[in-house]
N, C-alpha and C positions, 0 to 999 in steps of 0.2 A: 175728510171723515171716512176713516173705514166702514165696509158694508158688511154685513153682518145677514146672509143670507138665513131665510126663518125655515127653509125645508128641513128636515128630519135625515140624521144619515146613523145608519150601521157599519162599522167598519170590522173586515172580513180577512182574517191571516190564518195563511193555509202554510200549515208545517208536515214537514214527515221524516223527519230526523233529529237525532241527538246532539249533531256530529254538529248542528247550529244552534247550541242551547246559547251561548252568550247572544248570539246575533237577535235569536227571537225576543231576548229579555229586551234588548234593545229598540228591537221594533216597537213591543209593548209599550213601552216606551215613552218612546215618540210620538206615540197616539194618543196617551196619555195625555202629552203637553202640546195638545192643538190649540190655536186658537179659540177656533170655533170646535167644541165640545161636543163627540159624537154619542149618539144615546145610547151605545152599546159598541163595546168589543166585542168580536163571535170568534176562537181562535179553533179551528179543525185543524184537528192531528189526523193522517192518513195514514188509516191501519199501523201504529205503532203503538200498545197497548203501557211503554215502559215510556215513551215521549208523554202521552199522556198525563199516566198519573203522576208523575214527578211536576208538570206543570199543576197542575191541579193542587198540589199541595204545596204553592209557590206564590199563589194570587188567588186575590178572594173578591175583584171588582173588574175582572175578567170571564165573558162564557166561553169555558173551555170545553167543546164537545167533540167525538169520533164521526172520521168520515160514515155518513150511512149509506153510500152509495158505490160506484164501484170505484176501485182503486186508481189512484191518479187526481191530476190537478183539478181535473175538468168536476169530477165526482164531489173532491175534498170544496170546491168552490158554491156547487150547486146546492150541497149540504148547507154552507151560510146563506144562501139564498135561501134558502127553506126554512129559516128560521127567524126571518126578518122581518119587518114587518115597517118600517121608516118608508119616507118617500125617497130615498137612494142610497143606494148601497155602495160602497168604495172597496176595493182591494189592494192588499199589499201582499208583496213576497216576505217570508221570516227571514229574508237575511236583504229588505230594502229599507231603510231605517228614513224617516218623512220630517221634513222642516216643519218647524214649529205652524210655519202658516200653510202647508201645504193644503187641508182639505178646507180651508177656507178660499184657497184658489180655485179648487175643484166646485164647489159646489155653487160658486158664484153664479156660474155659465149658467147654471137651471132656471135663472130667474126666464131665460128664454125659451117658450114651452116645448119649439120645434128642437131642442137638444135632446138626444138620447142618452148620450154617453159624455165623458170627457176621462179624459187623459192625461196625466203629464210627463216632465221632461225624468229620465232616469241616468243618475250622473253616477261612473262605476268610481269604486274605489280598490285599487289593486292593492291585492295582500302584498304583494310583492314589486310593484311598481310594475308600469306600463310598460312590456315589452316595443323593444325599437322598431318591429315588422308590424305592431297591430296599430296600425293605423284608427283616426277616430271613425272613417268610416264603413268602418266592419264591426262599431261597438254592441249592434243587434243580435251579433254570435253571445255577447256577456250579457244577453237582455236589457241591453242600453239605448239610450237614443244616441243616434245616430250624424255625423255632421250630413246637413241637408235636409235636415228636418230642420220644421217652419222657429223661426224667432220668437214670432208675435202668435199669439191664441189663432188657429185657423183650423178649419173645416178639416179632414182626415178621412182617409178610408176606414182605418183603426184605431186605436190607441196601444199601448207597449200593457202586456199582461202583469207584470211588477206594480205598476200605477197606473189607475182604474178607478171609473165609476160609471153605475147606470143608474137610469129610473129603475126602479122594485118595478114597476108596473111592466115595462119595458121585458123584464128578464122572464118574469110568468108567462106573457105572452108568447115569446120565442121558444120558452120551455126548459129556458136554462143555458150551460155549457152543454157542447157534443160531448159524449162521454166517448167515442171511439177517437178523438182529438187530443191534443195534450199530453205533456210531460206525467211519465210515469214515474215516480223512484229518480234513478238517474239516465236515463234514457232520454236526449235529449231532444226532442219530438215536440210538436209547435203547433199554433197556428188557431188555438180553439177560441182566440181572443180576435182574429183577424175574419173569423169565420161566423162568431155571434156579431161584431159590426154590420157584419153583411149582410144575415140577414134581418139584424132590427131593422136595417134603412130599406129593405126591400120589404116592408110590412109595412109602412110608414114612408109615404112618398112626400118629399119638401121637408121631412127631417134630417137631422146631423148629427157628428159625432166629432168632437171638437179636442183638437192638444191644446192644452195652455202648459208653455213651457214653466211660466212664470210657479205653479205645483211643481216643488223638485222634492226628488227621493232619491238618497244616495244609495246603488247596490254594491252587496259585498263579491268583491269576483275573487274567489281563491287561488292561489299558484296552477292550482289544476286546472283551471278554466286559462291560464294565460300562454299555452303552450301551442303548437302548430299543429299537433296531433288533435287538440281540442277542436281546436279551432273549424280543423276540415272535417271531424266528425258530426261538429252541428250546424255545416255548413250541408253538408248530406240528408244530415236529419231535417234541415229547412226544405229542399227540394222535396223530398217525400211528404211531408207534411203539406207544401204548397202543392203537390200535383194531388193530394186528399183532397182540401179543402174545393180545387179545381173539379173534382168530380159532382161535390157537394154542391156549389151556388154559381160552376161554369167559370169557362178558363179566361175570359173577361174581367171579369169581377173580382177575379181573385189574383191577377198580374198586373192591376194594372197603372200601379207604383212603382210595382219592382220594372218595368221595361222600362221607367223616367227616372229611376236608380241608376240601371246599366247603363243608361245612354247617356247621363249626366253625370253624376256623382264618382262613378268610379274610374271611366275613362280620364279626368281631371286629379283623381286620388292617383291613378299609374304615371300621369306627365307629373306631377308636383315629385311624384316618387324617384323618379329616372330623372327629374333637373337636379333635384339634389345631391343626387349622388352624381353625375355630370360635372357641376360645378362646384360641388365642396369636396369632391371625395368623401359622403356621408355613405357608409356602408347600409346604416337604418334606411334609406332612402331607397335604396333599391331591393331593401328587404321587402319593404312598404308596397313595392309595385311588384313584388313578385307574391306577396301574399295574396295581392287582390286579384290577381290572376287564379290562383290557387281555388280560390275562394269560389271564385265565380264558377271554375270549370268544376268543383265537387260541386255546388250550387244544381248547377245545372244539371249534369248528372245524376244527380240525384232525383228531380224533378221526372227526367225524361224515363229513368226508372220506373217511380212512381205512378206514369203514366200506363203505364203496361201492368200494374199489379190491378185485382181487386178489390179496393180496401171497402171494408164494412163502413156504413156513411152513418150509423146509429147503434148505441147499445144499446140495450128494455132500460128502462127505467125502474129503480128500482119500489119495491109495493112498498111504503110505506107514509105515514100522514104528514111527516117532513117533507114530503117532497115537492117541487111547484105545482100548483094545481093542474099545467097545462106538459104533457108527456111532449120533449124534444121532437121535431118532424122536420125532414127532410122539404126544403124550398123545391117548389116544381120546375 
């Protein structure tokens, strides 16, 4: 017998472009045709006044509203937080389109009270097919999961910002997204989803925050995301965001996946990479181990940058009665 979990969810899609009008209809979608039937779409457009009303005159069993906060992911997200009122909230990206049972996967986990969040698995779909160097475990540069991420539903430090969910009560308490965190426009800057983990679970000692793979959402990676120029530009942008976040909740807390990444996952992605080209003559194979090389040393670099910059760890919040009751604060 399937479970049919009775909490209350709002589900929350954050757009800011045109240029994904079929993808968003898509999404729409998808959410539509859940299992388990969420008590409200909230769709934020960020600062696009022409994305907008064109949606708006599109769907009549969708809440279509403008970001009211500052511009970016972290803003256009906190905006549906602020308008919620369910006991969990889910998010989706306008170009990650969600199986029919995904948020009945997701909301399952709640039945457990020590859960915060949960997560699930993000399976990319290339416009163009999968180039021969991008190996699956670099799928985190296209907002995907990654191979080496868990099989079975298990414990996490984060969840992937594409596919998401938290307690409502959870997200007021912490204050929201960082608004100095997060994808702008097309700037490809991270990290506000790895950084709200951190600190619900440091507010809440013996709680978790849970992936179940078993929630899958397929994302759209377009030709542009599939190139080597992309690739290392948000592989830079992840360093500087993670040496942010590291300022924000300390450099512990906020590495300490990725050092059981480098030392596992990718040293085994460069030998799988160099055997096969060794032994079949596979050209992709040594592409493979020379991307992850690539990868790691923008990566890094990036980071060690980041550590030398000042970045502002908060933006005000903005005055308004949308907004979560509790103004974002910096963890001591």
């Amino acid at each position: 017998m399937k479970h049919f979990p009775t909490c209350t969810v709002t589900v929350v899609i954050c757009a800011y472009t045109t240029d994904r009008w079929a993808n968003l209809l898509d999404v729409i979608e998808s959410v539509r045709a859940q299992t388990v039937s969420p008590e409200e779409i909230v769709v934020v457009i960020d600062h696009n006044t022409e994305l907008y009303e064109r949606l708006v005159a599109v769907v009549d069993d969708v809440r279509v509203v403008e970001n009211m906060g500052p511009k970016g992911l972290s803003g256009a997200r906190n905006t549906g937080v602020s308008l919620s009122d369910t006991d969990i909230v889910a998010f989706l990206d306008d170009d990650a389109e969600a199986a029919p049972d995904w948020l009945q996967h997701l909301v399952a986990l709640y039945d457990d009270p020590d859960v915060l969040g949960v997560g699930g698995r993000v399976v990319p779909v290339w416009e163009t097919g999968r180039p021969s160097y991008f190996g699956e475990e670099l799928d985190w540069i296209v907002g995907c999961s990654h191979r080496g991420m868990p099989r079975v539903a298990s414990e996490v430090r984060n969840v992937i910002g594409a596919n998401m969910s938290f307690r409502l009560e959870v997200l007021r308490q912490v204050g929201g997204f960082n608004h100095s965190l997060g994808r702008r426009g097309s700037i490809p800057l991270g990290c506000e989803e790895t950084e709200i983990c951190i600190r619900s679970r440091m507010g809440s000692p013996g709680s978790r925050i849970v992936y179940e793979p078993a929630a899958v959402v397929r994302h759209h990676v377009p030709a542009s995301r599939a190139t080597l120029r992309y690739m290392l530009s948000r592989s830079w942008s992840e360093g500087l965001s993670k040496a942010q976040v590291s300022q924000i909740v300390g450099h512990k807390r906020a590495l300490g996946p990725e050092r059981r990444y480098v030392r596992s996952v990718l040293p085994r992605a460069v030998m799988t990479g160099l055997y096969d080209f060794g032994r079949a003559g596979n050209p992709g194979g040594l592409g493979r181990a020379g991307a992850v090389m690539a990868v790691l040393t923008c990566t890094a670099a990036g980071y060690f940058r980041g550590r030398r910059l000042n970045f502002p760890t908060a933006a005000k919040t903005p005055k308004t009665s949308l907004q979560p009751a509790l103004p974002w604060r910096k963890v001591q």
